[in-house]
N, C-alpha and C positions, 0 to 999 in steps of 0.2 A: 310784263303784262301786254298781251296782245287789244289791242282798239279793233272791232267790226262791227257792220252793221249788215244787219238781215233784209236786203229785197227781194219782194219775189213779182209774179206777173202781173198780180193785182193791182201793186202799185205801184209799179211803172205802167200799167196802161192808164192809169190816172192824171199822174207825172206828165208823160210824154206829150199829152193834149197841150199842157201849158206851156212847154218849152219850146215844141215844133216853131212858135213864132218867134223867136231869139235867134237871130241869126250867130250871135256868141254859143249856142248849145247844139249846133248842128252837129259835129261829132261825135256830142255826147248822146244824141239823140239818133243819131244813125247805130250806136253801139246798143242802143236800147232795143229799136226796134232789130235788129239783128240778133240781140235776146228772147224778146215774143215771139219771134217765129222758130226760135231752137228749143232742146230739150236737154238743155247742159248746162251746168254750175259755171258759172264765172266771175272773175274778180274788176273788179274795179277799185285801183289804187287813188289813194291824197295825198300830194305832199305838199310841205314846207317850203318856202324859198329861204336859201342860202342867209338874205340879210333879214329875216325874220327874227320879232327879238325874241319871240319864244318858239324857234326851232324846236324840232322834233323829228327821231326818226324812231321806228322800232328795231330792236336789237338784231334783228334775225336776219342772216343771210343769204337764204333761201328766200326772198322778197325781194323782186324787181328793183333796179336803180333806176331813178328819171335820168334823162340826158344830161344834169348837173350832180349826177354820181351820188343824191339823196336815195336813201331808202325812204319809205311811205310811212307816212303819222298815224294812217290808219286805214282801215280798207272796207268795200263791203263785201259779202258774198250774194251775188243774184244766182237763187235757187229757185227751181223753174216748176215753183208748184203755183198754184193759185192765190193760196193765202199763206196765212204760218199760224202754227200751234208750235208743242213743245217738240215733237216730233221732226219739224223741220228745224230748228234750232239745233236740237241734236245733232242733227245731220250734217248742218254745217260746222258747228265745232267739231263733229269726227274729220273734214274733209280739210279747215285748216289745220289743226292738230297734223295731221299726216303729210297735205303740202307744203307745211314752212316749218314746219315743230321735227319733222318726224319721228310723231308722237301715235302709235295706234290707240285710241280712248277705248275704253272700256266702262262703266257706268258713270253719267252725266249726272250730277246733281245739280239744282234750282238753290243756290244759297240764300239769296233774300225774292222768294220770288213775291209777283206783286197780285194782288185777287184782281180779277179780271174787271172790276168798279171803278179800282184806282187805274189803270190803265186807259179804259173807255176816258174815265175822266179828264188823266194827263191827254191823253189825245186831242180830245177836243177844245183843250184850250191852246196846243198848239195848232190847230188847224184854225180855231178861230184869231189866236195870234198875226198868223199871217195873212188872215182876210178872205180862207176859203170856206167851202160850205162843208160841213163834216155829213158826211154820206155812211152810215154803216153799211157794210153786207157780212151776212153771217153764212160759212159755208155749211153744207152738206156735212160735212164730215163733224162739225162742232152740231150739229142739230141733231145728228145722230146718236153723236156721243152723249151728250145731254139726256138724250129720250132713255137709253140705258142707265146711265146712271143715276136718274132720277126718278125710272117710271115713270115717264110722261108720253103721251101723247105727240105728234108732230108740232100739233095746231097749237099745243099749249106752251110748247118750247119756245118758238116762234115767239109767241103773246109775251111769254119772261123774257127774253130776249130784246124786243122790239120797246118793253115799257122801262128797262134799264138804261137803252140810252137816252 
């Protein structure tokens, strides 16, 4: 079983504001900002340290070594859309699938997926966990999609929208 995690521009440009002053996150924040001004998939690997007592690598070959000849616990995919729907999720499972698996996917399923309430909700309690303000933005593309498959209005999507979180 492969471990990732879905970034995209959105949220690193959130991100990046609170790390620029860590002078421990400068690299990780020059590889960021080096993402927002590109238009390409990239990884960013984690690893384990060697005396870790719960080590971890994943299996896969085709996944980078660190300089202690670990392969990575887990990785994210930074995919260079704005926000995520299922659609970039796809996306990025076809793109690991194919660069570490080499696996070509063919249709994606959602096994436990989660209603978009429970979601909003786990978010904001991790957001409020760690002491930041939970900001929605809802794109263009979920407003639209909404308006279609509900028959609604812009203004009224918005309105269900904006009273669910």
């Amino acid at each position: 079983m492969i471990s990732l995690c879905v970034c995209t521009k959105n949220y690193f440009r959130n991100a990046v504001e609170e790390l620029k002053d860590d002078p421990d996150e400068a690299d990780f924040v020059q590889k960021i900002e080096a993402f927002l001004v590109g238009d390409e998939v990239r990884y960013h690997y984690y690893y384990d340290r060697p005396e870790d007592d719960d080590l971890y690598e994943l299996p896969y070959e085709k996944l980078p070594r660190n300089e202690r000849g670990l392969y990575p616990r887990s990785l994210e995919v930074w995919y260079p859309s704005k926000g995520i729907n299922e659609a970039v999720i796809e996306a990025c499972i076809r793109e690991v699938s194919r660069d570490y698996l080499e696996l070509e996917t063919g249709y994606i399923s959602f096994i436990h997926p989660i209603v978009r309430e429970e979601a909003l909700q786990a978010y904001s309690e991790h957001i409020a966990r760690f002491g930041g303000n939970v900001k929605m933005v809802f794109t263009e593309e979920l407003i639209e999609l909404m308006m279609k498959q509900m028959s609604l209005t812009r203004e009224e999507v918005v309105n269900l929208l904006d009273r669910s979180v």
